[in-house]
C-alpha positions as CSV (number, residue, x, y, z in Angstrom):
1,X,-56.4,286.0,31.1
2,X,-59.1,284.0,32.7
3,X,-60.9,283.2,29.4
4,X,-57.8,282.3,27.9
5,X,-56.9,279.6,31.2
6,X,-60.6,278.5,30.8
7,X,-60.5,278.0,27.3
8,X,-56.8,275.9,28.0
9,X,-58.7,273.6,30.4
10,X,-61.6,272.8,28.6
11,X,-59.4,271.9,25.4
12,X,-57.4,269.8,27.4
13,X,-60.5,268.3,29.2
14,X,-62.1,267.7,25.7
15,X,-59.0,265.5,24.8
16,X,-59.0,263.5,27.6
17,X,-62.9,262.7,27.1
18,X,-62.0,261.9,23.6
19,X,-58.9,259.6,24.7
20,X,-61.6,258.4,27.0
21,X,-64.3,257.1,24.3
22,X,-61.4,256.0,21.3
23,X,-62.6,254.5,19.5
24,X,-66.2,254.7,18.3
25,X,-65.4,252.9,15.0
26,X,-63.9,250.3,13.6
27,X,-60.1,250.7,13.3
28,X,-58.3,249.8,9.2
29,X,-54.4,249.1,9.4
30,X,-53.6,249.7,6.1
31,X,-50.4,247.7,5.0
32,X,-48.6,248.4,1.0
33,X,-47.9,245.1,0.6
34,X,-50.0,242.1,-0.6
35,X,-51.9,239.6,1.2
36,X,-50.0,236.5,1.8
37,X,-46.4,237.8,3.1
38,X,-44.7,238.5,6.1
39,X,-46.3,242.6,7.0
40,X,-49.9,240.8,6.2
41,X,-49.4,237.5,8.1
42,X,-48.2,240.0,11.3
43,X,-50.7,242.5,10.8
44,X,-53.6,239.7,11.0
45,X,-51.8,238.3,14.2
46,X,-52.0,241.3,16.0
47,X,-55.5,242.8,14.8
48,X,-57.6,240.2,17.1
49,X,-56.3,240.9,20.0
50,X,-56.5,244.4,19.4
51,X,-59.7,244.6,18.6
52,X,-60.6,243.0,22.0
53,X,-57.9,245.4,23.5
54,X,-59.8,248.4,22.0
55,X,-63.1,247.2,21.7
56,X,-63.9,248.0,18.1
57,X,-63.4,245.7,14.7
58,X,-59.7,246.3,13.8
59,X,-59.3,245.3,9.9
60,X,-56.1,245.0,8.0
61,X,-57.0,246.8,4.5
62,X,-54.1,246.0,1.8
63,X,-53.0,248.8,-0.5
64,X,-50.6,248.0,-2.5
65,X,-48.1,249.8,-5.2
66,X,-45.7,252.4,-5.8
67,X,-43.1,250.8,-3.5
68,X,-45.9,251.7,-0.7
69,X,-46.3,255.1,-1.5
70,X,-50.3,254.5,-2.5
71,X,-50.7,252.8,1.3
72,X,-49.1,255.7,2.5
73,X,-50.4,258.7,0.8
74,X,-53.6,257.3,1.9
75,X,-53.0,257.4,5.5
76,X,-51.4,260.7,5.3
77,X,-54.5,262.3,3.9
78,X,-57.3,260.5,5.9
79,X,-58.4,262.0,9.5
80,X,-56.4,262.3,12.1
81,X,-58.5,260.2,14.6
82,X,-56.9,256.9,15.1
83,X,-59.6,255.3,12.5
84,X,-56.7,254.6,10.0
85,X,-53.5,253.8,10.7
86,X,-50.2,252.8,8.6
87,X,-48.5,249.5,9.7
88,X,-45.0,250.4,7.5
89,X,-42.0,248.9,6.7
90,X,-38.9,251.3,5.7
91,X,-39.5,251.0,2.2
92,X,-42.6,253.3,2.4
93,X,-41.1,255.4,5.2
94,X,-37.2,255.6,4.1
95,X,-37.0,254.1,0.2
96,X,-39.9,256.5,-0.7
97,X,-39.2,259.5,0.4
98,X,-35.0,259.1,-0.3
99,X,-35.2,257.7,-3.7
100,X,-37.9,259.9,-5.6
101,X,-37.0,263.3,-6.5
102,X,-40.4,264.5,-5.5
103,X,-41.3,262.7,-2.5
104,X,-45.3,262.5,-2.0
105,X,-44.7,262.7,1.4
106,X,-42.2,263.5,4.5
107,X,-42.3,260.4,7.1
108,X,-41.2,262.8,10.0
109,X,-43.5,265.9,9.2
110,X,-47.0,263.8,7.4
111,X,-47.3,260.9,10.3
112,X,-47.4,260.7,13.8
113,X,-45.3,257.6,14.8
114,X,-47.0,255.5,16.9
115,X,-44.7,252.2,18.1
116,X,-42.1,250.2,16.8
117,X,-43.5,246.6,15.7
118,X,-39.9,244.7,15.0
119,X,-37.9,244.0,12.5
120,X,-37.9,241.3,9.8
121,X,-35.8,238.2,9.2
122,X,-34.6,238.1,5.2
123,X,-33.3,234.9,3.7
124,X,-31.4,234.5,0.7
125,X,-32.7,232.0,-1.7
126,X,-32.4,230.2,-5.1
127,X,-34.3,228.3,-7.4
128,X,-32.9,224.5,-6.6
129,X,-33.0,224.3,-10.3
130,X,-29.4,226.1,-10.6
131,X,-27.8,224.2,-7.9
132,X,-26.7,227.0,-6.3
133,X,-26.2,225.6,-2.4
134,X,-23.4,227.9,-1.4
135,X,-22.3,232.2,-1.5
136,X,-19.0,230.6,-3.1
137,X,-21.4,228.8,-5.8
138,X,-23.4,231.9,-6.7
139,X,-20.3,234.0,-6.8
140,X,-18.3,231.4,-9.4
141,X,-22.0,231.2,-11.4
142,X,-22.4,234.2,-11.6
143,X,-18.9,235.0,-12.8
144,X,-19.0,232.7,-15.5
145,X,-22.5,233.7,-16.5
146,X,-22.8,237.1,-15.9
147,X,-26.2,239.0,-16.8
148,X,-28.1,235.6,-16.8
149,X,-29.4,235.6,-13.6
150,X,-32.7,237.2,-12.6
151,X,-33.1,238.8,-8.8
152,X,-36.7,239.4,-8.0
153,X,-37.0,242.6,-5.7
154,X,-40.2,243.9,-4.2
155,X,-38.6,246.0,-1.1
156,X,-35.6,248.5,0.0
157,X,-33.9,245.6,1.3
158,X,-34.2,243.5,-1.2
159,X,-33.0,246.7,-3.5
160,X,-30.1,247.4,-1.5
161,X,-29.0,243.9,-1.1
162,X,-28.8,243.5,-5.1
163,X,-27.0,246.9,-5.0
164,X,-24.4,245.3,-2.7
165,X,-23.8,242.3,-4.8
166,X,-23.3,244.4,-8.0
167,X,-21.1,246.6,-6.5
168,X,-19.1,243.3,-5.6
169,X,-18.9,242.6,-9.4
170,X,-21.4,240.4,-9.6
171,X,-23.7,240.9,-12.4
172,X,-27.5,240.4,-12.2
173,X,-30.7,241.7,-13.3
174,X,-33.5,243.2,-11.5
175,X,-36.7,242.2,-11.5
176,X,-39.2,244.4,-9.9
177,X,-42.6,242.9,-8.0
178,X,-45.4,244.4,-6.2
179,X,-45.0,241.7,-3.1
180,X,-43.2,238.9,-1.3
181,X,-45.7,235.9,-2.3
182,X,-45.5,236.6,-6.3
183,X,-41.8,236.7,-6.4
184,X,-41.3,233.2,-4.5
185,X,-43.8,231.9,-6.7
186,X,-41.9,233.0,-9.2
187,X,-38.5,231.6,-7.7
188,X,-40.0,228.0,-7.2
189,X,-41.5,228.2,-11.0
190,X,-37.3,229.1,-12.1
191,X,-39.2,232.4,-13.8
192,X,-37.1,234.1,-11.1
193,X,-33.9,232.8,-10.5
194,X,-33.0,234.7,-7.1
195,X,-34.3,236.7,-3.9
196,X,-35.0,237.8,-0.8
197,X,-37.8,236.4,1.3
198,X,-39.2,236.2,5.1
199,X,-40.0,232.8,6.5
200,X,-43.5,233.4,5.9
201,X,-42.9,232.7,2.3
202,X,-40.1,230.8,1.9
203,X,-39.5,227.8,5.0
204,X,-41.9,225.3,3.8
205,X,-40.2,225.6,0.6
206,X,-36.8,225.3,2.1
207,X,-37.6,222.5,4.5
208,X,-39.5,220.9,1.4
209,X,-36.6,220.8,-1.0
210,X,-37.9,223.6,-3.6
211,X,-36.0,226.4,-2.5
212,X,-32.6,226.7,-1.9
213,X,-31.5,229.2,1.6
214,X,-28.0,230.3,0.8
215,X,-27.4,232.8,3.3
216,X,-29.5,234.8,6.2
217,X,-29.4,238.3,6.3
218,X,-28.6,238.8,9.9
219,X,-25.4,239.7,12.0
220,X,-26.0,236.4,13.6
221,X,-27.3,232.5,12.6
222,X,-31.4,232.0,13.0
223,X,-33.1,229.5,15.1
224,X,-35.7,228.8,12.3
225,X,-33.1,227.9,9.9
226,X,-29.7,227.6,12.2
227,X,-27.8,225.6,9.1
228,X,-28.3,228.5,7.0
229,X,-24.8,231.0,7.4
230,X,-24.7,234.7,7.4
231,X,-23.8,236.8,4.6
232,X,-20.5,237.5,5.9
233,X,-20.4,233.4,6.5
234,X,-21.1,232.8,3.1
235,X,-18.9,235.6,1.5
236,X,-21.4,237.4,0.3
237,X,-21.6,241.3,1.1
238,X,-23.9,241.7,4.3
239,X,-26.7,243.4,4.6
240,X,-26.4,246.0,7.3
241,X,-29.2,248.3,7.6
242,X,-32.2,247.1,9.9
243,X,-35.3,246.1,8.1
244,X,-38.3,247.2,10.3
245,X,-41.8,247.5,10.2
246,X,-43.7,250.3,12.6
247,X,-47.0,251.2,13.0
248,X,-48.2,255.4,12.2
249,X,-50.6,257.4,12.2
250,X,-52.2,260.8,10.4
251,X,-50.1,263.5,11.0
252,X,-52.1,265.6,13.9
253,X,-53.1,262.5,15.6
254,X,-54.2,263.4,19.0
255,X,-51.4,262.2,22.1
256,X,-53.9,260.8,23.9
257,X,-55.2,258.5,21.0
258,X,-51.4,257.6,20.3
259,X,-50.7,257.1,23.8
260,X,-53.9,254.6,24.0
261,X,-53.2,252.8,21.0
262,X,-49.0,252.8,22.0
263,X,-50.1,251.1,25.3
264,X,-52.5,248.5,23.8
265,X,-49.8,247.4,20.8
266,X,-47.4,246.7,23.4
267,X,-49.0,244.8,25.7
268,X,-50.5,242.7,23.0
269,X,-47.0,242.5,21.8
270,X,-45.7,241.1,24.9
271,X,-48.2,238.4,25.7
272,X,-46.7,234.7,25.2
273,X,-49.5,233.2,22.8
274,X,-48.6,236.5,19.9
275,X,-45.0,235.7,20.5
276,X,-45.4,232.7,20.0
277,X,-47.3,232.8,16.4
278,X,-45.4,236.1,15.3
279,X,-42.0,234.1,15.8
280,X,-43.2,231.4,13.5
281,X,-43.1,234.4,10.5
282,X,-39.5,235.0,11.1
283,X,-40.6,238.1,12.5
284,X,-38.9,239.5,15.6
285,X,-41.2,241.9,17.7
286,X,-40.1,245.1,19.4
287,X,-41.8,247.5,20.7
288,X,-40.9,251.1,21.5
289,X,-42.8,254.5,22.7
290,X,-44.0,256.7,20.4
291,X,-41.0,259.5,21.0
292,X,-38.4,256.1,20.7
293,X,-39.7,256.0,17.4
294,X,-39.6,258.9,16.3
295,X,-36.2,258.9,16.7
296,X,-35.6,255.9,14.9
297,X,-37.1,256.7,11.8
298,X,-35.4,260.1,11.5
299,X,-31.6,258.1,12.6
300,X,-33.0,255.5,9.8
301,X,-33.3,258.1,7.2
302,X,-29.7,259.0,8.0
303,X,-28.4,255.5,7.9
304,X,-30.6,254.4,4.5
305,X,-29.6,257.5,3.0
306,X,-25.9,256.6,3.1
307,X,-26.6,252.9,2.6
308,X,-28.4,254.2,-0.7
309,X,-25.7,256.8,-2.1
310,X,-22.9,253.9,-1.1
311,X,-24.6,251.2,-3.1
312,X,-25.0,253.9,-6.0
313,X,-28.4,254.4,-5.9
314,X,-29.9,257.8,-6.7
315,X,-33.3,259.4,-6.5
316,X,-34.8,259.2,-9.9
């Protein structure tokens, strides 16, 4: 009995020691989407000041593809030691795993959730090109053209908001992309006719005159853009599933590593000057603890997973 208290003790004393000197290496934050958008903008805001925070080079590594199943089969199978780390948004964690028959991974049983990061602002918008200006304009276009427009999508909210629409009886086309930044490219070039985008991408555009914001797709107006109506303003169907991005590691990840790097997000989170240039993305931070996340994601999977089946979409 007393080998097997000793034992105990000096497992638990070898943790804290190893809490204690996390990390010894540089730090990736791998991210599934391309440089450029709104996940890579925030990523880079927050990787300076925690590198000073954790006193080791903390590098944001794109890897992108597969709706961010290549990002996050990556992180699942690298070591558990808070050296790698998956900054996701819930189409790796919820899309993936709901709408693929086989799954590479299980977001609740392959990653140790670390803290919540926020959630993203979407804005509707249109090639000016169309003179589109209004939900009542798309609607009547639409209806008198149907099949003609193109919708770019490159995320599940982007997927689910199309779904929506045709469910409405509004008939467009799909375009998959790999990323935020190609598609409104593609939208100011009229290659693309419609989609959805953060203000990363998209406000210089819309302030500019290039892009047209139809609707945001929020439960309530944006400051950024407080002409712009909601979905349910506009008459369009609203989009109302949270669009999040979190940050995970390996499944196995020690507590005391998650509990470090939980503490440091947080507080780098909360200070004025990251507000500050976060808010400027669009992006609305929020924190959590690691358990309050944990919950999330597996009440998200619930809530996605109707979302999904109501819009018709099945895992293929």
């Amino acid at each position: 009995m007393r080998k097997i208290i000793f034992a105990v003790a000096a497992f638990l004393l070898a943790g804290a020691a190893w809490a204690q000197s996390y990390p010894t290496k540089p730090v990736r934050i791998v991210i599934h989407f391309p440089a450029g958008g709104s996940t890579d903008t925030v990523a880079r805001i927050l990787a300076q000041p925690l590198s000073v925070a954790l006193g080791q080079p903390v590098v944001v590594e794109n890897r992108t593809g597969a709706d961010g199943a290549i990002g996050g089969d990556f992180v699942m199978k690298s070591p558990p030691d808070g050296s790698t780390l998956f900054l996701a948004s819930q189409t790796a964690m919820l899309q993936v795993p709901l709408l693929r028959k086989n799954p590479p991974y299980d977001p609740l049983a392959d990653f140790t959730p670390i803290g919540l990061v926020g959630q993203y602002v979407f804005v509707l918008v249109a090639s000016p090109a169309l003179d589109i200006k209004t939900g009542a304009d798309l609607i009547r276009y639409v209806q008198a053209n149907p099949g003609k427009l193109n919708f770019g999508t490159y995320s599940s909210g982007g997927q689910r908001f199309l779904a929506n629409l045709k469910r409405s009886g509004l008939d467009l086309v799909a375009v998959p992309y790999k990323g935020e930044g190609r598609t409104v490219v593609d939208v100011l070039g009229g290659r693309t006719h419609l989609t959805i985008a953060t203000p990363t991408s998209s406000l210089q555009h819309i302030r500019a005159g290039k892009l047209q914001a139809i609707s945001m797709l929020l439960p309530s107006r944006n400051p950024l853009l407080p002409e712009v109506p909601t979905t349910e303003e506009a008459g369009l169907p609203p989009l109302s599933v949270a669009t999040w991005a979190a940050l995970f590691g390996p499944a196995g990840t020690p507590r005391e590593i998650v509990a470090r790097l939980n503490r440091e997000l947080n507080t780098v989170m909360a200070r004025p000057e990251v507000r500050e240039q976060v808010d400027r993305q669009g992006f609305q931070l929020q924190g959590s603890t690691p358990e309050e996340l944990g919950a999330y994601v597996k009440a998200q999977l619930g809530a996605w997973g109707k979302a999904f089946n109501d819009a018709g979409l099945k895992p293929e």
